[in-house]
C-alpha positions as a Python dict, from the first residue, in 0.01 Angstrom:
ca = {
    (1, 'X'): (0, 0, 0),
    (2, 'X'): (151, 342, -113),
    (3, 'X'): (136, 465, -476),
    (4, 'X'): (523, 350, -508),
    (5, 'X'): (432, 9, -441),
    (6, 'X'): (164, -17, -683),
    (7, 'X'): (396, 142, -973),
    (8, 'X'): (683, -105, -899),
    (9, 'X'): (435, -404, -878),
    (10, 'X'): (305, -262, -1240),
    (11, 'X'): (689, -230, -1336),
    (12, 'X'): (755, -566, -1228),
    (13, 'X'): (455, -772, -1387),
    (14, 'X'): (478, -589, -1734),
    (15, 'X'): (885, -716, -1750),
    (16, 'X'): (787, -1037, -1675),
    (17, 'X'): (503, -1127, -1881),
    (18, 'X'): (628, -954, -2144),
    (19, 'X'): (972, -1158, -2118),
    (20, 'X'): (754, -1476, -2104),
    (21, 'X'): (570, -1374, -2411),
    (22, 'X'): (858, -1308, -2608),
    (23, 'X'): (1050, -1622, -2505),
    (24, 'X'): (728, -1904, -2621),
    (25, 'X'): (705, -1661, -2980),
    (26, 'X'): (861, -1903, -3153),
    (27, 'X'): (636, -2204, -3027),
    (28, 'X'): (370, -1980, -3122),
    (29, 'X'): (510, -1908, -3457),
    (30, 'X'): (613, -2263, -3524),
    (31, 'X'): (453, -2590, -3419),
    (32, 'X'): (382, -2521, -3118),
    (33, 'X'): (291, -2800, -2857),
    (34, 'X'): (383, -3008, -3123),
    (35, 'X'): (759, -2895, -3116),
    (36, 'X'): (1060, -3120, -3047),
    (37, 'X'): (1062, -3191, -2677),
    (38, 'X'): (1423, -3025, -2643),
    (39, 'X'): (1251, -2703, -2784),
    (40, 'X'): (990, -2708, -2581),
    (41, 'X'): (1227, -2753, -2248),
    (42, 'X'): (1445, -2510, -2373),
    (43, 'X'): (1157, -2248, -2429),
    (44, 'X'): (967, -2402, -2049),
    (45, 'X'): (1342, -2295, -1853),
    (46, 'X'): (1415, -1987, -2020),
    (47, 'X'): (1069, -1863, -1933),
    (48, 'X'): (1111, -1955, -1576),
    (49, 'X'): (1391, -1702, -1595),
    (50, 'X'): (1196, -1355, -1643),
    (51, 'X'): (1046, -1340, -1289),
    (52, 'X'): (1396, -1305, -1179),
    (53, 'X'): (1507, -1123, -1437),
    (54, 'X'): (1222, -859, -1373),
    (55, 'X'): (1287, -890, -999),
    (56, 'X'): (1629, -756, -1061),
    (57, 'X'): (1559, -480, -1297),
    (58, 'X'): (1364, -355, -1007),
    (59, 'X'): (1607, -366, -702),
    (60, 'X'): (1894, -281, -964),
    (61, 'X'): (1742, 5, -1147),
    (62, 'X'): (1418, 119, -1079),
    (63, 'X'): (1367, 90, -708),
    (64, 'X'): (1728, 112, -645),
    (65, 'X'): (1688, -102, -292),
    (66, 'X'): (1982, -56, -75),
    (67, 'X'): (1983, -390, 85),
    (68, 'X'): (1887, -613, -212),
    (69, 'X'): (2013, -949, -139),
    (70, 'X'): (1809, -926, 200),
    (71, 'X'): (1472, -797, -15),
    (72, 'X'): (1457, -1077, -211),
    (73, 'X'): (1536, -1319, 29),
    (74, 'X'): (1893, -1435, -107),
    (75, 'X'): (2057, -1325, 207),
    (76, 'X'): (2107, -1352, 551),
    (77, 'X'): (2143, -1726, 545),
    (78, 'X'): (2043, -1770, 928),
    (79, 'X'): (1934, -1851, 1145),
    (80, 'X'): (2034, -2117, 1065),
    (81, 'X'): (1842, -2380, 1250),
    (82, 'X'): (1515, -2174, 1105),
    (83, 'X'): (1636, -2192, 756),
    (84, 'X'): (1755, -2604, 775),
    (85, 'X'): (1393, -2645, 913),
    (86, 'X'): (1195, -2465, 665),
    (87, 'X'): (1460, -2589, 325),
    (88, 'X'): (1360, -2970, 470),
    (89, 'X'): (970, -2886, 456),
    (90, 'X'): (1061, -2728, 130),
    (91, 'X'): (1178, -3048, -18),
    (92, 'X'): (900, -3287, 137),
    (93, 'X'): (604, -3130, 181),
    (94, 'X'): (571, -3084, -168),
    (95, 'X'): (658, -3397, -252),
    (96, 'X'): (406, -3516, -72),
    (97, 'X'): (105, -3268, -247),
    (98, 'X'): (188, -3437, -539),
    (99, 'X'): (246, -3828, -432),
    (100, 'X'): (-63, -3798, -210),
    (101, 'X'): (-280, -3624, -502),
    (102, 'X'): (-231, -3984, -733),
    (103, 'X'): (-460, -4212, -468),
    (104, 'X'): (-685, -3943, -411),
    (105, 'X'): (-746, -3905, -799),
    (106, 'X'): (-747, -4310, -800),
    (107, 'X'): (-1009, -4303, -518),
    (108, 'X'): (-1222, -4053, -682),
    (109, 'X'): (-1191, -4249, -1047),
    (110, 'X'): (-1015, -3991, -1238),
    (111, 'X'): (-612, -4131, -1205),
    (112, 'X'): (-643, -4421, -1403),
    (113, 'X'): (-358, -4564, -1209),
    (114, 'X'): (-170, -4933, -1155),
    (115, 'X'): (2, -4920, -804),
    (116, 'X'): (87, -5272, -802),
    (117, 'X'): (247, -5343, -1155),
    (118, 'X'): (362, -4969, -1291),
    (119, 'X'): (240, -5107, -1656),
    (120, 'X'): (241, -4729, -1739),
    (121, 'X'): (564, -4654, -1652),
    (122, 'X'): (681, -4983, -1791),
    (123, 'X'): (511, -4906, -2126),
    (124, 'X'): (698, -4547, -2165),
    (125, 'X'): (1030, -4699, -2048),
    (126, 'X'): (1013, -4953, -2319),
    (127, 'X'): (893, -4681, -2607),
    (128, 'X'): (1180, -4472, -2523),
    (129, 'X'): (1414, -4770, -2546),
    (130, 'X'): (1264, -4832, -2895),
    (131, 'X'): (1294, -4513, -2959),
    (132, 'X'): (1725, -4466, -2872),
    (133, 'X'): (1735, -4850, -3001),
    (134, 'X'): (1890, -4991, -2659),
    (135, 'X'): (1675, -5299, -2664),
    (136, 'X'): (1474, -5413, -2360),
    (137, 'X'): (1486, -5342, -2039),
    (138, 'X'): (1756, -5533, -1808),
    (139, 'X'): (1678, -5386, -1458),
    (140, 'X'): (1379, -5485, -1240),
    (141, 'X'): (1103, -5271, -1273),
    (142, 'X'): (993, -5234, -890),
    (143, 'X'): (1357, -5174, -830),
    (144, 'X'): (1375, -4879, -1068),
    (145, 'X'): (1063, -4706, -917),
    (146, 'X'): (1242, -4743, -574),
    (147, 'X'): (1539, -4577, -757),
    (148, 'X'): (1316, -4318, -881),
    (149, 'X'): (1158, -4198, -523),
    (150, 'X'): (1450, -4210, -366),
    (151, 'X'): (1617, -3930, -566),
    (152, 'X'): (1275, -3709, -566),
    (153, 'X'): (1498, -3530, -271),
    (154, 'X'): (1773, -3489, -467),
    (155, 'X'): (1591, -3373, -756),
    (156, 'X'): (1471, -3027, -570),
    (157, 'X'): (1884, -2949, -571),
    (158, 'X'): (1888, -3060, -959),
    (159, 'X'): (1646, -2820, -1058),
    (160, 'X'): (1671, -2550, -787),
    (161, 'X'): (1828, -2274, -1070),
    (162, 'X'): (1582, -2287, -1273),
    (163, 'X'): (1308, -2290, -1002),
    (164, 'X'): (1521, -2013, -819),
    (165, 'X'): (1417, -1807, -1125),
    (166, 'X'): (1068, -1775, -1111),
    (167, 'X'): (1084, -1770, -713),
    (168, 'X'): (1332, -1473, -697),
    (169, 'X'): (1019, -1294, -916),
    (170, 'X'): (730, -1473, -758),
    (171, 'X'): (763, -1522, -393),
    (172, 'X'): (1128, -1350, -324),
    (173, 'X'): (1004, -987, -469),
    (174, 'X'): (604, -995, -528),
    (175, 'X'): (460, -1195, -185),
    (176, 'X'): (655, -960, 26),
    (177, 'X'): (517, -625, -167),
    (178, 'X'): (171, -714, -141),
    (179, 'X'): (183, -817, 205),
    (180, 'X'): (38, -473, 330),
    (181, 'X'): (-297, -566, 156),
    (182, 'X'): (-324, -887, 415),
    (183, 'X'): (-200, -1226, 416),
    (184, 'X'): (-506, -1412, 236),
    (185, 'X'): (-512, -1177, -62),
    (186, 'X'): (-157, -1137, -123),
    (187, 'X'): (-131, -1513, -117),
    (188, 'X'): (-443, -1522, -351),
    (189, 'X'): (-336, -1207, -632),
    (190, 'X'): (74, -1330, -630),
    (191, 'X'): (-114, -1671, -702),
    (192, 'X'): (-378, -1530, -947),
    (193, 'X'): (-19, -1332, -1105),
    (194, 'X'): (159, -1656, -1112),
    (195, 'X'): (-77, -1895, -1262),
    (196, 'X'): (-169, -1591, -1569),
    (197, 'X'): (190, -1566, -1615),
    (198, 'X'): (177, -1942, -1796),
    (199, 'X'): (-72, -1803, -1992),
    (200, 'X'): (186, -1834, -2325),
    (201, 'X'): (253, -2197, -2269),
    (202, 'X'): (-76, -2330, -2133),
    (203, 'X'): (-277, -2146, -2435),
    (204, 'X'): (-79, -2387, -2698),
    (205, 'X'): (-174, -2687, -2473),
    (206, 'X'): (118, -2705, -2217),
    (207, 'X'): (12, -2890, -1945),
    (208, 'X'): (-346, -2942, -2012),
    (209, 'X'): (-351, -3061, -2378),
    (210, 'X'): (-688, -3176, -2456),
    (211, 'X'): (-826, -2848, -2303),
    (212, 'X'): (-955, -2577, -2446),
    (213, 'X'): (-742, -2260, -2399),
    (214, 'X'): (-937, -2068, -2108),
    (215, 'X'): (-1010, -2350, -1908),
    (216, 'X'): (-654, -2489, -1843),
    (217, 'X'): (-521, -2143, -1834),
    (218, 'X'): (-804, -2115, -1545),
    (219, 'X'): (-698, -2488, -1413),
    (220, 'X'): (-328, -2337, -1371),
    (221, 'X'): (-468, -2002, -1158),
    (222, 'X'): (-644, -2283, -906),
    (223, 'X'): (-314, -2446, -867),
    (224, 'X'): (-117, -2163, -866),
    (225, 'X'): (-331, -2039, -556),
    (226, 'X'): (-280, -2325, -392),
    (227, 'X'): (61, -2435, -443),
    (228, 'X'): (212, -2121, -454),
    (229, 'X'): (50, -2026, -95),
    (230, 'X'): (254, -2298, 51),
    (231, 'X'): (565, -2202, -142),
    (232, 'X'): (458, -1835, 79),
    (233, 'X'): (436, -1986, 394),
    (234, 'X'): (788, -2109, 351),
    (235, 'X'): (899, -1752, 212),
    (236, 'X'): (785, -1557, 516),
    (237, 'X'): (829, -1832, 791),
    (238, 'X'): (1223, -1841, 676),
    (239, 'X'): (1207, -1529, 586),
    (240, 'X'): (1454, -1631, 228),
    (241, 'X'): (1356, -1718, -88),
    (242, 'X'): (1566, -2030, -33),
    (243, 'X'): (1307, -2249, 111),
    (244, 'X'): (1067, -2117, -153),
    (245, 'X'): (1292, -2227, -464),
    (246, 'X'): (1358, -2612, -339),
    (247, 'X'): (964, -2626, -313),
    (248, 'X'): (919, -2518, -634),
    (249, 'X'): (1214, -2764, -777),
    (250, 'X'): (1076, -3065, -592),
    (251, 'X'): (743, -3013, -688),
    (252, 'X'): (897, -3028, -1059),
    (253, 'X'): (1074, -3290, -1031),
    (254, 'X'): (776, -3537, -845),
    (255, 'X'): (597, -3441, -1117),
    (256, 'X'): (757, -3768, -1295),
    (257, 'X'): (549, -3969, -1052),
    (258, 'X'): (278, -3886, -1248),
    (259, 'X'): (368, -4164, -1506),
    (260, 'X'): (533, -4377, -1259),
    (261, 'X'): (178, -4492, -1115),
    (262, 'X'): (-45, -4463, -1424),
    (263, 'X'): (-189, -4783, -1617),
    (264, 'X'): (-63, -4843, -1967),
    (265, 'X'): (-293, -4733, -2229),
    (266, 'X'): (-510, -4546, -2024),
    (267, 'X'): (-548, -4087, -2063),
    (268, 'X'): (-471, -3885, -1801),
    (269, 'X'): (-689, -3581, -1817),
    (270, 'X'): (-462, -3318, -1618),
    (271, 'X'): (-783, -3095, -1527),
    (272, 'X'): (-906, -3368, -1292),
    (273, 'X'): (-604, -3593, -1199),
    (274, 'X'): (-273, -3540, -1087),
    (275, 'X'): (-143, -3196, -843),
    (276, 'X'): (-273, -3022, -1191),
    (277, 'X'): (-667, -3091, -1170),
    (278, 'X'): (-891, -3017, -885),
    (279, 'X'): (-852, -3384, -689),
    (280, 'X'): (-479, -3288, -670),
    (281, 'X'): (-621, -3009, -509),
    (282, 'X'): (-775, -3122, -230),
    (283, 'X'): (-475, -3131, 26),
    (284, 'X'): (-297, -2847, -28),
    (285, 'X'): (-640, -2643, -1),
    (286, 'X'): (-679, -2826, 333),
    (287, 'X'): (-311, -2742, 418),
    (288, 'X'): (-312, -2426, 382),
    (289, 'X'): (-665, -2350, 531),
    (290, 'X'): (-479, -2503, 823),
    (291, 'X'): (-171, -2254, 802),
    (292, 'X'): (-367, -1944, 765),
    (293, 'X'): (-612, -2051, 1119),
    (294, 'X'): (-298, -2133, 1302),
    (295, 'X'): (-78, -1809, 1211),
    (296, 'X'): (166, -1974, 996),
    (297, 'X'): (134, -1705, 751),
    (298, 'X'): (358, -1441, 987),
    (299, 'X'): (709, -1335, 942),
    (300, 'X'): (918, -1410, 1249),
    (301, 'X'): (1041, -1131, 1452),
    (302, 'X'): (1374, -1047, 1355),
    (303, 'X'): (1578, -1013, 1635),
    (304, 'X'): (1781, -763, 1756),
    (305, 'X'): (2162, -730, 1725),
    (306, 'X'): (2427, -651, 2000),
    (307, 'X'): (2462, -327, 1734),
    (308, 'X'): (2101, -246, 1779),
    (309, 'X'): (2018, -286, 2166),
    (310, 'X'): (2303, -136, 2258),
    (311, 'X'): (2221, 224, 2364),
    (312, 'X'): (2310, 524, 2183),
    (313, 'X'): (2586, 706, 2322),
    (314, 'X'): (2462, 1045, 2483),
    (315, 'X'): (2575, 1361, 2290),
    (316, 'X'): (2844, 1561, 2456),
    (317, 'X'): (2783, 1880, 2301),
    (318, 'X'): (2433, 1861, 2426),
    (319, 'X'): (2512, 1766, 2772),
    (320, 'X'): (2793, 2014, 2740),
    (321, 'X'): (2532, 2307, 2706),
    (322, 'X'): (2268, 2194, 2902),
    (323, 'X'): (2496, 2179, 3147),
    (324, 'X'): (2622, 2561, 3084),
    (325, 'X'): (2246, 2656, 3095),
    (326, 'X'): (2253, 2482, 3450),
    (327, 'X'): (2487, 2740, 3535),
}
């Protein structure tokens, strides 16, 4: 990695934590976890923006890439075929992580969860209708859940802005620089990057609120690693950020499941259970060992255009004397 690279990558990081910082002051200054729930989502998406926001200061202004949309992975959208493949495994596979990590937690007795009757998710449904004063629910329960899987899919589209703006930072800019140090630690330090950037949120209690401070900040690097390793295998297997995004924005949006399955009246302690805590853990880790012995980790080979096999054209004026010196 040449001296360039590392003063971008410093470039890069400071914008974006410092962005992120700036963006949660007022949790920090007011009630923090404790805030209205619109102030905290408000505060959760605008953070998700400075990634991209640095990643753009850099092709833009500092770095002053020529080919910009194709650094960060925006652009060329083919092949085609490649990219349909990889955007699919983008929306399910993390799906998946996270509906596969809620009988694993079960097994292990740390999801306290209700498979059969949803009396969780039948408990919250009927607080929030207290709550807006609708009265009680009218729809059958096991029908709603249905509902509710189904449009996990469609979810990764609903939320794919937001996710596209820490993926633009995270996997579309950062993965790609650290690449020359290897594939295992440049999935492991844009990981260790990633799960530190949260660092303002999770420190008030975001995510892991009955922790203390250091270890869910420390809970979010392990996932980070994890996760964000098989957002990277989609990044450099597609070769576009694309992929990368609707991972990240499905894996949001499953993470609703979480209640779905849970038993009413029961905690959930997010270091243990659920794609947070370490049995949520367990597959991904096993995924990716899986990716990284098999190769998956490598960037296709771009191939050429008509433009670039065709040979150059020979110089005249260089045949034309060569063939005076002949003479």
């Amino acid at each position: 990695m040449s001296g360039r690279d590392i003063r971008s990558i410093t470039i890069f990081l400071s914008i974006a934590f410092v962005l992120a910082w700036i963006i949660a002051l007022p949790l920090w200054f007011g009630d923090g976890i404790d805030s209205p729930t619109g102030t905290i989502a408000t505060v959760a998406v605008a953070t998700m923006a400075t990634p991209a926001i640095a990643a753009l200061i850099m092709v833009f202004f500092v770095d002053r890439d020529r080919q910009k949309a194709r650094l960060l992975g925006l652009w060329p959208l083919k092949p085609v075929r490649r990219l349909v493949k990889y955007s699919l495994l983008g929306i399910f596979v993390p799906i998946a992580l996270v509906l596969v990590s809620l009988p694993i937690g079960a097994l292990l007795g740390v999801y306290p969860a209700d498979f059969v009757n949803f009396s969780g998710f039948e408990q919250d449904l009927a607080q929030r209708a207290q709550a807006a004063g609708t009265g009680e629910l009218t729809i059958d329960l096991g029908m709603l859940v249905a509902i509710q899987l189904l449009m996990l899919p469609v979810a990764a589209f609903l939320n794919l802005i937001p996710a596209l703006g820490e993926e633009l930072g995270w996997r579309g800019w950062l993965l790609p620089k650290l690449m020359p140090l290897g594939t295992v630690p440049a999935i492991v330090i844009s990981g260790v990057i990633w799960g530190l950037w949260h660092a303002p949120m999770v420190l008030l209690g975001y995510n892991y609120p009955d922790a203390p401070g250091w270890l869910g900040l420390t809970m979010m690097v392990g996932m980070c690693i994890l996760v964000g390793a098989v957002f990277g295998w989609l990044r450099l297997r597609s070769n576009s950020v694309w992929p990368a995004a609707l991972a990240h924005a499905a894996f949001n949006g499953a993470a609703g499941t979480i209640m779905i399955f849970s038993m009413a009246g029961e905690y959930i302690d997010t270091t243990q259970a659920t794609p947070l805590g370490w049995t949520g853990w367990i597959v991904p880790l096993a995924l990716v060992i899986v990716l990284v012995a098999t190769g998956q980790f490598r960037r296709p080979a771009v191939a050429q255009t008509a433009a670039e096999a065709k040979p150059p054209a020979p110089d005249l004026a260089v045949s034309a004397r060569g063939a005076g010196n002949r003479r």
